[in-house]
Structures are given as C-alpha cells and as structure tokens.
ChimeraX commands (.cxc) that place a marker at each C-alpha (Angstrom):
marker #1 position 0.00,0.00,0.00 radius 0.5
marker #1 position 1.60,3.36,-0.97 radius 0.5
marker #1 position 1.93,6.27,1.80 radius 0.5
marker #1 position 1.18,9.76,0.88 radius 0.5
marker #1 position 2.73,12.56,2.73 radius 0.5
marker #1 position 0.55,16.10,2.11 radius 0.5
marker #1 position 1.63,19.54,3.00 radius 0.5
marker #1 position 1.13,23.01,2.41 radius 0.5
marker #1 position 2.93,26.35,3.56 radius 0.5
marker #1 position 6.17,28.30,3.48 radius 0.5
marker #1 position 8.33,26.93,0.29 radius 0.5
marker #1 position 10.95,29.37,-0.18 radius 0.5
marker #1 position 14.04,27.40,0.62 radius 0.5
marker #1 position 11.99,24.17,-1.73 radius 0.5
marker #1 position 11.49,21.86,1.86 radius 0.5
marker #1 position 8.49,20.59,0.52 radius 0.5
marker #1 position 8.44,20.84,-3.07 radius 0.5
marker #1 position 11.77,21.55,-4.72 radius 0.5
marker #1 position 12.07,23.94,-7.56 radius 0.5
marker #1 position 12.72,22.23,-10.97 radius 0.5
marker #1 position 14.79,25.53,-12.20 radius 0.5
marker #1 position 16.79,27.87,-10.02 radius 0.5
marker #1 position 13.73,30.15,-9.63 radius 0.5
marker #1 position 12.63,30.31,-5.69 radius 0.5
marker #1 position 9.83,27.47,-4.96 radius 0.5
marker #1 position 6.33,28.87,-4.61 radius 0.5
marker #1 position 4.27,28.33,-1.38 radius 0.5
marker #1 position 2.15,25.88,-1.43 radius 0.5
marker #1 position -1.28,27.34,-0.04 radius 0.5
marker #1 position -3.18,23.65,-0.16 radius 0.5
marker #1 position -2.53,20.41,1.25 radius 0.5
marker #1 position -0.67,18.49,-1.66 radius 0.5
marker #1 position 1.39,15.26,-1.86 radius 0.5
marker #1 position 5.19,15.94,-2.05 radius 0.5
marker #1 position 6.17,12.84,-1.27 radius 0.5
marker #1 position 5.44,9.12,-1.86 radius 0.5
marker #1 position 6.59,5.79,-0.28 radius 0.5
marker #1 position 6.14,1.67,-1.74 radius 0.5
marker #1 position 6.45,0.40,2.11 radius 0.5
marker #1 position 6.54,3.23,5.07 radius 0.5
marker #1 position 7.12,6.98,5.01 radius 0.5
marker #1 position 7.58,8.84,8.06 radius 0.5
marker #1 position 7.97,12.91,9.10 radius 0.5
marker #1 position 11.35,13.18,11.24 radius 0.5
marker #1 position 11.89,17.00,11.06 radius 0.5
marker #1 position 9.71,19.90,10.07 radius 0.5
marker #1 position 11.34,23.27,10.38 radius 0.5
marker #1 position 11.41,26.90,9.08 radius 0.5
marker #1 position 13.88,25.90,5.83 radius 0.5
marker #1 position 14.32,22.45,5.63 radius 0.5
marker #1 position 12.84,19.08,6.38 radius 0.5
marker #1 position 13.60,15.02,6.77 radius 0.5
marker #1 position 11.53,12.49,5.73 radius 0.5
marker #1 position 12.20,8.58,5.86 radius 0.5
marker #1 position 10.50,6.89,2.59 radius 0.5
marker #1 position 11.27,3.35,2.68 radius 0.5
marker #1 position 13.90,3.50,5.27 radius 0.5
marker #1 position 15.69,5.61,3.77 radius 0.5
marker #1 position 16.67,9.55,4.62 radius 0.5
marker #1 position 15.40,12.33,2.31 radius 0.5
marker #1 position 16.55,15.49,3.27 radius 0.5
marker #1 position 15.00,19.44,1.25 radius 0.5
marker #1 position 15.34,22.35,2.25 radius 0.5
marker #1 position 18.62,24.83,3.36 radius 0.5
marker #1 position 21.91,23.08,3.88 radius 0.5
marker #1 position 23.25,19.80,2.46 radius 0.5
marker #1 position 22.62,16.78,4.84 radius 0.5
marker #1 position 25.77,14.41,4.74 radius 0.5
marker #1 position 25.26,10.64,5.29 radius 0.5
marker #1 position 25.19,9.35,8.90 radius 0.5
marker #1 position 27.95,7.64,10.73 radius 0.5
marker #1 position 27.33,4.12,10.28 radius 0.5
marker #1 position 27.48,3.64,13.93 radius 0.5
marker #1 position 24.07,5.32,13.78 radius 0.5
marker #1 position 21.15,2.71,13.06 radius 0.5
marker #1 position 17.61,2.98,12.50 radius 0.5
marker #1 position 14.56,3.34,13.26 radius 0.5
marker #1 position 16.26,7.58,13.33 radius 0.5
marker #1 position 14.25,10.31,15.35 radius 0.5
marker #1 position 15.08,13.72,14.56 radius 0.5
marker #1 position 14.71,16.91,16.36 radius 0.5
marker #1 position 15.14,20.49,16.07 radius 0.5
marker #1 position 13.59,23.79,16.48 radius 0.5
marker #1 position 12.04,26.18,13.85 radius 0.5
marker #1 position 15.45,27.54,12.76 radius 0.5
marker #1 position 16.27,23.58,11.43 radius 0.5
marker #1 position 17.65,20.25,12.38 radius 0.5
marker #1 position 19.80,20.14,15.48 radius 0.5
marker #1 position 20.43,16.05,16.09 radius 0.5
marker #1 position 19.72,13.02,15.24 radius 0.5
marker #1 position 19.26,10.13,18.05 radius 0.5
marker #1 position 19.57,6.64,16.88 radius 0.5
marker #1 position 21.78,3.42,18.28 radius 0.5
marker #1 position 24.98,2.65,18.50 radius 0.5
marker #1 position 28.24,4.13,20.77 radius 0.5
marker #1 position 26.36,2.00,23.59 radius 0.5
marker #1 position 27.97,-1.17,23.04 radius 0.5
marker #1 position 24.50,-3.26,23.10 radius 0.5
marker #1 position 23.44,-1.09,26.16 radius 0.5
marker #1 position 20.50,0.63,25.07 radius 0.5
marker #1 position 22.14,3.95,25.38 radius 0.5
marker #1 position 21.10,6.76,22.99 radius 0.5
marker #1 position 23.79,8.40,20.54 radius 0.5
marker #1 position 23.15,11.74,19.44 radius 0.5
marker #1 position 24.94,12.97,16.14 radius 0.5
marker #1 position 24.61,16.58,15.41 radius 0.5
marker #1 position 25.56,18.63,12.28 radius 0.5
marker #1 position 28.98,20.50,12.63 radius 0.5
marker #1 position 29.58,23.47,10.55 radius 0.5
marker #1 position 31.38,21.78,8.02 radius 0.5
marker #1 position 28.84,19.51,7.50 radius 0.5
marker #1 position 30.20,16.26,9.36 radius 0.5
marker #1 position 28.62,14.56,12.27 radius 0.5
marker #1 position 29.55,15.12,15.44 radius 0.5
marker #1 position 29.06,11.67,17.91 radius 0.5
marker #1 position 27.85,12.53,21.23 radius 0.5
marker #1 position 27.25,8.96,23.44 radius 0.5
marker #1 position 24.84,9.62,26.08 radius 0.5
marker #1 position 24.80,8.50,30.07 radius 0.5
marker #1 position 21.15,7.75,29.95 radius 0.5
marker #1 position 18.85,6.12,26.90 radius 0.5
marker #1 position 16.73,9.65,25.45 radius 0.5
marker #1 position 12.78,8.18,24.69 radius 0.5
marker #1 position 11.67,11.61,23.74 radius 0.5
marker #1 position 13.29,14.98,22.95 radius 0.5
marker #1 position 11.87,18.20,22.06 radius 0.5
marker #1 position 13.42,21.99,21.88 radius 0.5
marker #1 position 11.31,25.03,21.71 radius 0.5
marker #1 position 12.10,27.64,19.90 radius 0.5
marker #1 position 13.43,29.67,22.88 radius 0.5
marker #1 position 16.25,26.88,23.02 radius 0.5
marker #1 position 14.92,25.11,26.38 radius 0.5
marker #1 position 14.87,20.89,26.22 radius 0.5
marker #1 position 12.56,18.19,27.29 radius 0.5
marker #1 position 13.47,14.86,27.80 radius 0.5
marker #1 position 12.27,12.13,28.93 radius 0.5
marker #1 position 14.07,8.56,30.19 radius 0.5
marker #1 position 12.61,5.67,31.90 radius 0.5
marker #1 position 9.82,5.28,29.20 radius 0.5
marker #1 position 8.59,8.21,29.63 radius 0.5
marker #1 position 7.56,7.97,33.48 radius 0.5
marker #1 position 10.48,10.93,34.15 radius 0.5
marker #1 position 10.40,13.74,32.51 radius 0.5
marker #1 position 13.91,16.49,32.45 radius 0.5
marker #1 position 13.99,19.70,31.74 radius 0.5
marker #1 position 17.47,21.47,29.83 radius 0.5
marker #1 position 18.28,24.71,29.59 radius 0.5
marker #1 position 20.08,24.24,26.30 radius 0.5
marker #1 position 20.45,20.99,23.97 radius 0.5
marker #1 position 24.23,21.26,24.40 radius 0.5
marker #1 position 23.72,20.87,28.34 radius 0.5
marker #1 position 22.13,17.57,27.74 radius 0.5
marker #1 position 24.63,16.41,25.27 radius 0.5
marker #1 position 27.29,17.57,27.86 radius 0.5
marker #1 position 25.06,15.30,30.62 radius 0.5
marker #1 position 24.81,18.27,33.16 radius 0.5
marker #1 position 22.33,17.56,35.89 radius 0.5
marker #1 position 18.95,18.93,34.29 radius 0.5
marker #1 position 17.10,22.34,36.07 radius 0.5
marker #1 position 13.80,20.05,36.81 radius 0.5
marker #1 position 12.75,16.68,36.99 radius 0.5
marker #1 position 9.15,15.41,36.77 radius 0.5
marker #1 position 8.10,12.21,37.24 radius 0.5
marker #1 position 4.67,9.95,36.07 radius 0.5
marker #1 position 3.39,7.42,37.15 radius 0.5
marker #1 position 3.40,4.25,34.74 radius 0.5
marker #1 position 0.14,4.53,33.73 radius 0.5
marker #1 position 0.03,8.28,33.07 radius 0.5
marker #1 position 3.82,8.38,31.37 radius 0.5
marker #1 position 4.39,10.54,28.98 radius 0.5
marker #1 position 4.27,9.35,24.90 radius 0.5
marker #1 position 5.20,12.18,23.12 radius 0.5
marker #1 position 6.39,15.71,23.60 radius 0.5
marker #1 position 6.39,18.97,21.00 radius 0.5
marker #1 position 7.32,22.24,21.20 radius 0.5
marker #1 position 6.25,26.01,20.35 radius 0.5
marker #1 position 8.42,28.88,20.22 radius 0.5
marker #1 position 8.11,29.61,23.98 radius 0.5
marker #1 position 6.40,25.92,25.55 radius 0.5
marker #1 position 5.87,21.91,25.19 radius 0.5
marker #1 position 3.43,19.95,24.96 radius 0.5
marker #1 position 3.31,16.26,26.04 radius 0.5
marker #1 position 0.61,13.52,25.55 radius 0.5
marker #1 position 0.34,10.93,27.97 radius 0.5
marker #1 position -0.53,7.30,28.08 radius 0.5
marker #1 position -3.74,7.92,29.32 radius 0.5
marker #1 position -4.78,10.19,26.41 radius 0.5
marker #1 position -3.83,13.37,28.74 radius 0.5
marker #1 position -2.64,16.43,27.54 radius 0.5
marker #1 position -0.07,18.38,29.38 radius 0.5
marker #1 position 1.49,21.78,28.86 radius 0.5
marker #1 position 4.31,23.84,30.47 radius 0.5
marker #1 position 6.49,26.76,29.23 radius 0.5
marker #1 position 7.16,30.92,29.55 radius 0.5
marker #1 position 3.91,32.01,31.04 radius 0.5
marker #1 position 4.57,35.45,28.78 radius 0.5
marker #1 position 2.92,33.45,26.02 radius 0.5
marker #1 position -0.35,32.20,27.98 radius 0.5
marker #1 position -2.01,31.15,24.69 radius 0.5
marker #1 position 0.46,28.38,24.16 radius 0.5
marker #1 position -0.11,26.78,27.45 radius 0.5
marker #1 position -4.01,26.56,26.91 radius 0.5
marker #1 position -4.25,26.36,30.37 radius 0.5
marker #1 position -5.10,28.92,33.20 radius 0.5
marker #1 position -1.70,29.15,35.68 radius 0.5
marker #1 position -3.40,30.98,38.27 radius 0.5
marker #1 position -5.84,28.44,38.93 radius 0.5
marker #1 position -3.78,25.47,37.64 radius 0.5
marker #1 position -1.85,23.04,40.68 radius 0.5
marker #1 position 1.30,22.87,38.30 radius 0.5
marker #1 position 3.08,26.40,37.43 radius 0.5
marker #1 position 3.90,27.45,34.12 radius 0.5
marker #1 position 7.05,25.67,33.68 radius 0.5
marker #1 position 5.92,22.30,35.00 radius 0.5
marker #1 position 3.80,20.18,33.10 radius 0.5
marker #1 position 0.01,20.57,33.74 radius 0.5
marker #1 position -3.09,19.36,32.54 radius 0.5
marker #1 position -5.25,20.86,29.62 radius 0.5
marker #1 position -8.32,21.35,31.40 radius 0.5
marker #1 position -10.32,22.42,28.20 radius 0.5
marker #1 position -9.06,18.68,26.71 radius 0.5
marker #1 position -10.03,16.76,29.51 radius 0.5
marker #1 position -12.36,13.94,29.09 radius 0.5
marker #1 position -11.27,13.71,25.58 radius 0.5
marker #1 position -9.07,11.05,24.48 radius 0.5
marker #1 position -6.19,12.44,23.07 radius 0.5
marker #1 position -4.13,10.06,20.44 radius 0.5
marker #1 position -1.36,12.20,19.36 radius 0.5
marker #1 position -0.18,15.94,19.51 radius 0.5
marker #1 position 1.98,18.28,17.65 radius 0.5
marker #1 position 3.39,21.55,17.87 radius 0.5
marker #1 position 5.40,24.31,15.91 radius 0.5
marker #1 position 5.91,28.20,16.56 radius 0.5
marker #1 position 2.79,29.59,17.85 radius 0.5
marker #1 position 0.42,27.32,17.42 radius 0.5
marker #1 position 0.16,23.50,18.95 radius 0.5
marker #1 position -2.37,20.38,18.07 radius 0.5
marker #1 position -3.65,17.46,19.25 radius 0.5
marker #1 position -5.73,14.40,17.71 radius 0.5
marker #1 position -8.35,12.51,18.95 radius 0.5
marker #1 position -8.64,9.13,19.24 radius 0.5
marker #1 position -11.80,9.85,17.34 radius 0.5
marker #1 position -9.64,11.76,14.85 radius 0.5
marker #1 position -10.68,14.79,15.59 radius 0.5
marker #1 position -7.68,17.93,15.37 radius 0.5
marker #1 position -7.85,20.60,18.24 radius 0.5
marker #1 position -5.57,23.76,17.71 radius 0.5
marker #1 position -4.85,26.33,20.63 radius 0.5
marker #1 position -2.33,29.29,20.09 radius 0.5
marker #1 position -2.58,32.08,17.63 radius 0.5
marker #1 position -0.21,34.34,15.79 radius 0.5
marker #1 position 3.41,35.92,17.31 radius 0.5
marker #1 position 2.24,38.72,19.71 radius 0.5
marker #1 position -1.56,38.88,19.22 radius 0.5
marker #1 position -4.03,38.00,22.20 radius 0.5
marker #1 position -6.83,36.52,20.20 radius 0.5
marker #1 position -7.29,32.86,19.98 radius 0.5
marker #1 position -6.30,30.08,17.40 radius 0.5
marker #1 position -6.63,31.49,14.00 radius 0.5
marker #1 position -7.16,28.70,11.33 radius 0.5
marker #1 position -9.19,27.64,8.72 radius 0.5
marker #1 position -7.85,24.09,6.67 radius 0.5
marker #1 position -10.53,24.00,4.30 radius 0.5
marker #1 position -13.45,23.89,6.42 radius 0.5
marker #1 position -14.93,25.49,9.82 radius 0.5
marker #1 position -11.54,27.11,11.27 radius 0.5
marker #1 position -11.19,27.57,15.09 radius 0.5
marker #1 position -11.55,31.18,15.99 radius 0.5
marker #1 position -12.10,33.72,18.85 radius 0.5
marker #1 position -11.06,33.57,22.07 radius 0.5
marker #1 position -11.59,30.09,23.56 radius 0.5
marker #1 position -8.16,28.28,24.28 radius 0.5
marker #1 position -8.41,25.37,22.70 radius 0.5
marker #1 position -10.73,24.97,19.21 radius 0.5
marker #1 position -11.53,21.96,16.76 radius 0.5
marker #1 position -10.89,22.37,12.75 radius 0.5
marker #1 position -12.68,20.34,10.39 radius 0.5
marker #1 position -10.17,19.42,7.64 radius 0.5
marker #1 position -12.22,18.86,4.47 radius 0.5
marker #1 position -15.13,19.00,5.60 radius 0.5
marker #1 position -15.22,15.47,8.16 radius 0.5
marker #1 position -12.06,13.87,6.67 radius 0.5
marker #1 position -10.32,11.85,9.78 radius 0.5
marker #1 position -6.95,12.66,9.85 radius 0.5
marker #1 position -4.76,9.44,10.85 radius 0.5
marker #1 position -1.13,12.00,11.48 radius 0.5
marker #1 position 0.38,14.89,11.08 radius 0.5
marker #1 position 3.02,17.11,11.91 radius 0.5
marker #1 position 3.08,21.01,12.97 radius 0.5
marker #1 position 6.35,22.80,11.36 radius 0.5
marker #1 position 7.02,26.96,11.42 radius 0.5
marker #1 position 4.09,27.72,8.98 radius 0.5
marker #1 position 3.64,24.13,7.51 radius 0.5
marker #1 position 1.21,22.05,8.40 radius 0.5
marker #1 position 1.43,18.18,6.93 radius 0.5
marker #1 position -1.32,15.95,7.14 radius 0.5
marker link #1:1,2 radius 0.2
marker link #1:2,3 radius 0.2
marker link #1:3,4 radius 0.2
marker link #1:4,5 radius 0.2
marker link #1:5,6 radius 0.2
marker link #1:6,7 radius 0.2
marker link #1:7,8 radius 0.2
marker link #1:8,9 radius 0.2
marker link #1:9,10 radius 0.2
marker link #1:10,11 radius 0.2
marker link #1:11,12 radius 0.2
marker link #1:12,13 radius 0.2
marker link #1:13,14 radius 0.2
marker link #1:14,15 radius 0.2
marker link #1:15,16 radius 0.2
marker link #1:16,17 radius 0.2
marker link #1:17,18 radius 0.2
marker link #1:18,19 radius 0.2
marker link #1:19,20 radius 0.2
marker link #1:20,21 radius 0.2
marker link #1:21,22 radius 0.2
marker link #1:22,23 radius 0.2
marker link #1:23,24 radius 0.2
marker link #1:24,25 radius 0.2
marker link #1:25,26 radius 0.2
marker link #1:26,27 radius 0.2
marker link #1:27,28 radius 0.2
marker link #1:28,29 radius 0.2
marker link #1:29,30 radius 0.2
marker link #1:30,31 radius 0.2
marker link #1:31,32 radius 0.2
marker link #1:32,33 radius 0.2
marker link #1:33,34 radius 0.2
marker link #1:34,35 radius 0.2
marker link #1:35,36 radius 0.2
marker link #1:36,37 radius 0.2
marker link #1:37,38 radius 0.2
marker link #1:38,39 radius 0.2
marker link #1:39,40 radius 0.2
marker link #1:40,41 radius 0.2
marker link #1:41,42 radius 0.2
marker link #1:42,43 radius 0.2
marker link #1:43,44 radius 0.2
marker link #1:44,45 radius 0.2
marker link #1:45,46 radius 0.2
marker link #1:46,47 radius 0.2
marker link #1:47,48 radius 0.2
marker link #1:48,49 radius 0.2
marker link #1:49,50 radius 0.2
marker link #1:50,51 radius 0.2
marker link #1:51,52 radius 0.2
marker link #1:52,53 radius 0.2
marker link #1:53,54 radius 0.2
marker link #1:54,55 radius 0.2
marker link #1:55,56 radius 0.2
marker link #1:56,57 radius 0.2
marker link #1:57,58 radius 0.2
marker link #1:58,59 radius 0.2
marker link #1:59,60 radius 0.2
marker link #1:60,61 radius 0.2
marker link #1:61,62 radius 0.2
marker link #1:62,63 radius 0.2
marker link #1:63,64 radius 0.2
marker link #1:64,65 radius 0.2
marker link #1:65,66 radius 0.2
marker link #1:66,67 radius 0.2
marker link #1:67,68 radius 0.2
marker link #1:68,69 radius 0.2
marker link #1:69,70 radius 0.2
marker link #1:70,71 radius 0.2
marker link #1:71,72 radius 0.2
marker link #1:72,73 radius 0.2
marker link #1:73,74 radius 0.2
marker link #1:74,75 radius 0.2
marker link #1:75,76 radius 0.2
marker link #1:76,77 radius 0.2
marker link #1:77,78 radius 0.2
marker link #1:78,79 radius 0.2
marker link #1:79,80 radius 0.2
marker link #1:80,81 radius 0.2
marker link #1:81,82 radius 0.2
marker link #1:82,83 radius 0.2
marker link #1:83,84 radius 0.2
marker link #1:84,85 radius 0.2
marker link #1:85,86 radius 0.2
marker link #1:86,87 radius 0.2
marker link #1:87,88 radius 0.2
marker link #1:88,89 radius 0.2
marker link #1:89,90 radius 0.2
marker link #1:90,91 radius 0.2
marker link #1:91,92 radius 0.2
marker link #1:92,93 radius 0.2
marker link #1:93,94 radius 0.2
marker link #1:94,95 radius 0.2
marker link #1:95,96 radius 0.2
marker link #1:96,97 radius 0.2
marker link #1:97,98 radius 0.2
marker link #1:98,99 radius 0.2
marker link #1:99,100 radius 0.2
marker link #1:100,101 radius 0.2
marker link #1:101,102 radius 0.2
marker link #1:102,103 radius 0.2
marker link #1:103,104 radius 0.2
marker link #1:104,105 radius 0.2
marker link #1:105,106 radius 0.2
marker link #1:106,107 radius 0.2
marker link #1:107,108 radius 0.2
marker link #1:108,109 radius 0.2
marker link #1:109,110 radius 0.2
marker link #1:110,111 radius 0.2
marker link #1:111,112 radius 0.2
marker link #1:112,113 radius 0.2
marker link #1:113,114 radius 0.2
marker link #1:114,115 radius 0.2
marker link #1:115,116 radius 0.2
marker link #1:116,117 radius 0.2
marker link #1:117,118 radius 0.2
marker link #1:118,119 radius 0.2
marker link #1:119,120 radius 0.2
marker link #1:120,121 radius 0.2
marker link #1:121,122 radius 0.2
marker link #1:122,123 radius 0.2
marker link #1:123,124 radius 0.2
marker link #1:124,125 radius 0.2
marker link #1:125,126 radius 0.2
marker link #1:126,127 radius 0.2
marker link #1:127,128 radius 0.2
marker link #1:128,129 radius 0.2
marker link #1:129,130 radius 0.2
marker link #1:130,131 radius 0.2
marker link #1:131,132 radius 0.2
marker link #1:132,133 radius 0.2
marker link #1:133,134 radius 0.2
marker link #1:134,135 radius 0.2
marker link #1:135,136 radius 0.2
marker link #1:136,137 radius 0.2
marker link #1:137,138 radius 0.2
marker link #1:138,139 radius 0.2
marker link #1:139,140 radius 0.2
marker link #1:140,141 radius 0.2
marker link #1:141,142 radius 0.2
marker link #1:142,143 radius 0.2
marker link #1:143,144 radius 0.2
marker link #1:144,145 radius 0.2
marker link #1:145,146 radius 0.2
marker link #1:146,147 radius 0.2
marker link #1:147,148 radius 0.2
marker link #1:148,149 radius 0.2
marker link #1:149,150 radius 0.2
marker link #1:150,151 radius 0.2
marker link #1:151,152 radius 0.2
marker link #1:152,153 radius 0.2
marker link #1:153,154 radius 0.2
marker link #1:154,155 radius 0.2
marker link #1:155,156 radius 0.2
marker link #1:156,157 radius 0.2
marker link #1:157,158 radius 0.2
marker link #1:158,159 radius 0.2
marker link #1:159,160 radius 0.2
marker link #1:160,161 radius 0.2
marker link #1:161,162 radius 0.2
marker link #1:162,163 radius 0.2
marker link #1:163,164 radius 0.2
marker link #1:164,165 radius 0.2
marker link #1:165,166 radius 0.2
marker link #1:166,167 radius 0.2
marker link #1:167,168 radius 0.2
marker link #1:168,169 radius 0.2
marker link #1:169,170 radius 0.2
marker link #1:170,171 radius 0.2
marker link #1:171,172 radius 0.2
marker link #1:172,173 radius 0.2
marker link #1:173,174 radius 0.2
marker link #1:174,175 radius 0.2
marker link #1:175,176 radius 0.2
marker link #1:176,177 radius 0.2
marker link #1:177,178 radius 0.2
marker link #1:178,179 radius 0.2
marker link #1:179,180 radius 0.2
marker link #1:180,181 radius 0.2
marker link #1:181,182 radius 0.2
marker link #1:182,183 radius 0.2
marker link #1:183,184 radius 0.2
marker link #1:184,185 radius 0.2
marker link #1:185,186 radius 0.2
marker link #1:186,187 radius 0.2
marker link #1:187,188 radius 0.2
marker link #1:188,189 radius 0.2
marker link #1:189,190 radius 0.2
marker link #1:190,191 radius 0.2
marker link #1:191,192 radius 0.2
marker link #1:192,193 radius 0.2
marker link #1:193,194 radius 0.2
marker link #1:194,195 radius 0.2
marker link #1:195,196 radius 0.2
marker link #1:196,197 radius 0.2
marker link #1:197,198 radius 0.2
marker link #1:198,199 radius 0.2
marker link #1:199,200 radius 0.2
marker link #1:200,201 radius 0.2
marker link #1:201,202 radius 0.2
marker link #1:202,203 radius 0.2
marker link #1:203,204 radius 0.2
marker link #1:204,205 radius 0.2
marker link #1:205,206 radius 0.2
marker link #1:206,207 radius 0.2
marker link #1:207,208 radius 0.2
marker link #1:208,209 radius 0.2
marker link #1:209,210 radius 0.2
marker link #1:210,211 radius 0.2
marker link #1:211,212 radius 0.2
marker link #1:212,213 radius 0.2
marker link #1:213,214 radius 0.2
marker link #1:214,215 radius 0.2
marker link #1:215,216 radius 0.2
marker link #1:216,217 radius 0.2
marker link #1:217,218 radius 0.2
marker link #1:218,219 radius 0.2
marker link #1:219,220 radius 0.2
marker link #1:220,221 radius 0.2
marker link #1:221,222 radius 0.2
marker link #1:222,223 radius 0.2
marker link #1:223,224 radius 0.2
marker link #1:224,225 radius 0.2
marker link #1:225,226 radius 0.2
marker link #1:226,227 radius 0.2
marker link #1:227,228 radius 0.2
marker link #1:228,229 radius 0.2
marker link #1:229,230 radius 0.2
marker link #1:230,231 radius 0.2
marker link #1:231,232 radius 0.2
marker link #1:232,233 radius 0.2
marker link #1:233,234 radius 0.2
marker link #1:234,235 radius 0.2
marker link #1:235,236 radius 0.2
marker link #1:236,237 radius 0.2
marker link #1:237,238 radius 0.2
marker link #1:238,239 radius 0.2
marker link #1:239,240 radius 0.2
marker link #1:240,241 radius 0.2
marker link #1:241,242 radius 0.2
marker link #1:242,243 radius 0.2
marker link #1:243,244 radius 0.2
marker link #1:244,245 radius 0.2
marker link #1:245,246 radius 0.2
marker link #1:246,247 radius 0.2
marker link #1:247,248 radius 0.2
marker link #1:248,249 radius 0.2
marker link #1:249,250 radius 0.2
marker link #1:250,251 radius 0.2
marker link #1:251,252 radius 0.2
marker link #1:252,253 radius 0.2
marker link #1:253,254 radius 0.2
marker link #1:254,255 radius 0.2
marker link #1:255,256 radius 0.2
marker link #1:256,257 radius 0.2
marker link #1:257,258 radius 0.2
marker link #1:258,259 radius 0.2
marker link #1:259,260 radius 0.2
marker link #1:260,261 radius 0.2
marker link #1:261,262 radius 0.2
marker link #1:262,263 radius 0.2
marker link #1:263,264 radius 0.2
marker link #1:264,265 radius 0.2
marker link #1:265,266 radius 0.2
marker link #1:266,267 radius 0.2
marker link #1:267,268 radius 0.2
marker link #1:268,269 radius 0.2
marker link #1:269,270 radius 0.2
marker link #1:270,271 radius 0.2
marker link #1:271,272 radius 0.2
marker link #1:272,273 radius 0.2
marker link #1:273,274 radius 0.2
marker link #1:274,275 radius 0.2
marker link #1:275,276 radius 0.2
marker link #1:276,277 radius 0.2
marker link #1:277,278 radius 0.2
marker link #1:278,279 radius 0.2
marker link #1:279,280 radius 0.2
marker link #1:280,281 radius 0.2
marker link #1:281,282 radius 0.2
marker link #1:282,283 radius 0.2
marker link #1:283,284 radius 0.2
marker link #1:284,285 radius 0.2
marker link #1:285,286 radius 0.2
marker link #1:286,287 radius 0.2
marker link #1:287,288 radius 0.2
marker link #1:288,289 radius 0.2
marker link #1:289,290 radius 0.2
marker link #1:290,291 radius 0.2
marker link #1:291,292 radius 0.2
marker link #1:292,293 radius 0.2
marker link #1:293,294 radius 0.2
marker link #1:294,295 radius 0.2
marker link #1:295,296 radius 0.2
view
C-alpha cells in the first residue's frame, strides 16, 4: 500500500516541493502530496527551511543546507529533532555497546557529524524555539527539563525533573516557540512553558496546581481522548482518538485565539483550545506542525 505525505505552507528554501529551475519554490497554499513511499514513510523533522523524511527506510533530506550521510554507527529506526530555525540532532543506536544507550549525532559546521554517546537512553526529545529541552528517560515515566540541547549532550544535571506514574507516562512531547506539549498514556494532555505566552499553554496558571514551567493538565481537553499531539511556533495540536484535530495558540504577539481555517470550519475567537474540520469530516490518521507548515 503506498503512503502519501501532504503539506502546504512556506516553500521558499523548496522543503516541501523543490524547484525544478533555479527560480525560488512557490508556497504551497493547499494540502498536496510531495512525497510518496512503496512500504513506510515517516515525518522526522519539520522546520522553518528544511525538512527530513524517511520513505522506505531511507533519509530524504530538502530544504537549506546539504545533509551528509550518517555515521554508520548510527542505526535505524532515526528520530530527529530540532527547532524552527532547522535540524539540530539526530538520536539513533549505537556508541552503547548493546546497552540501550542513545547516541546523538549533530551537524557541525562543516557539514560532518559530530558523535555525542549519552549517560542515559533519550525516549523523547523536544526543543522550543526559545532553546529550552525536554526529555524524557525511563519510558517516559520521568520527565527532564534542559536549559540548552548542548547541556544535555554535555550530561549536566537537568534544572527540573518530573516524574509519572506508569500509567500516566508521557508518549510524546512537542514544542512552540516559547512551551511543550506532552501527551500521555492515558490520552492526557499536558502543557508547560514561559507564562509570557499564555495562549500556548491553553491552560489557566493561576488556577492550575502545576506552574507554568511544570507540566500541567489541559483542562479544556479533559475527558477527551487524546491520540497524538503536535506543535510548531505559535500554534500547537492534538488528535483525537476519534480523529478529531484541536488547535490552541494564535499568531506571534496577538491576544486573540487560534486562527485557522484548513478547508473547512476554522477555530476562531477567544476560547483556548478549538476543533478544525479538515475537508469538511475527513479523519486525519497524522500529522506534523512545522514553522508555517502544516502536513497531514
């Protein structure tokens, strides 16, 4: 069965569609296939001028930048992670000597990987755009918070550490320009970041048990079983096990609500959290947030 990947937004550096001349790549203001896979097909980056996509099992890299091949230490399945400026590592195996330890390779200057062997196996990473880290070890049960991704690569002692329970541990994190978002076993959906930016927590703080920077529940989401989230600059997601997309955020510096429309009823106003209908009642099975892209 062939996999589709769709997306629409910024273009200008070609990291969706790539120009077949030397003129710059035109936005793309509709969803529309850019890529195509026989077997599997999978979105590891999304960022403001260039992406990474695995088709097959192999690495497909457009945008900004040239993307050298990785160390052969480093084995799949690859996760990638960055913020909306581009790709900042790479975790995948090896360096561990059959200990389950994490490897990190990031992109030097010239191009070459740098190998960074980790104390502890990384589950989940994230970096907002404000350059603070998540991580999470132990399955997702404890969750640390960075300063920078070169303090975790360094292994200093993270600034916080917040643990779940088993049940409730955390399956996925994203991050805004200023915040994270993490989805829990349970279906939960937890925020925490710079309270500046209120809109991206989609939470109240001054009534909320957790504080800004500490992960706390999405009130407005609660009840609702939450299958997967997603985030990117202002704005973050989250599906419903009913495949249902809820948006909460808005533009850089305006109060208002989410602001959206993907070919149907946008979300709008002032509530904190708002559904989209994406053509008109079509379920959407994934997707991916980038800075100005959305892919479906």
């Amino acid at each position: 069965m062939p996999f589709d990947i769709l997306a629409c937004g910024f273009n200008a550096h070609g990291q969706l569609l790539p120009s077949d001349d030397d003129a710059i790549p035109a936005d793309i203001f509709t969803p529309t296939v850019i890529a195509r896979a026989e077997t599997s097909a999978r979105i590891l980056f999304a960022g403001w001028s260039e992406t990474l996509l695995e088709l097959d099992n192999k690495l497909h890299h457009r945008g900004a930048g040239s993307l050298q091949p990785l160390p052969q230490s480093c084995k799949p399945p690859y996760r990638a992670f960055g913020d909306g400026l581009g790709l900042k590592v790479i975790l995948g195996g090896g360096g561990g000597g059959g200990s389950g330890h994490t490897t990190a390779y990031v992109r030097a200057p010239s191009g070459a990987w740098e190998c960074h062997p980790l104390a502890s196996e990384i589950h989940l990473l994230a970096i907002a755009g404000n350059g603070k880290v998540l991580s999470s070890t132990s399955n997702g049960t404890v969750i640390h918070a960075h300063p920078t991704l070169a303090s975790l690569l360094a292994s200093h002692p993270p600034t916080a550490t917040h643990t779940f329970s088993a049940t409730s541990r955390i399956t996925a994190i994203a991050a805004t320009a200023t915040s994270f978002a993490l989805l829990s076993a349970r279906g939960h959906i937890y925020t925490a970041g710079d309270p500046r930016h209120s809109r991206l927590l989609a939470r109240d703080t001054g009534t909320s048990t957790a504080p800004p920077d500490a992960p706390g529940l999405v009130d407005a989401l609660d009840g609702i079983a939450m299958a997967g989230v997603a985030a990117g600059g202002w704005v973050g997601a989250a599906r419903s096990a009913e495949r249902d997309v809820y948006l909460w955020g808005g533009r850089a510096g305006e109060d208002g609500g989410v602001i959206c429309d993907l070919g149907g009823v946008g979300a709008d106003g002032g509530e904190e959290v708002g559904v989209v209908d994406v053509e008109r009642g079509v379920d959407v099975v994934g997707w991916a947030w980038g800075w100005g892209m959305l892919w479906c």
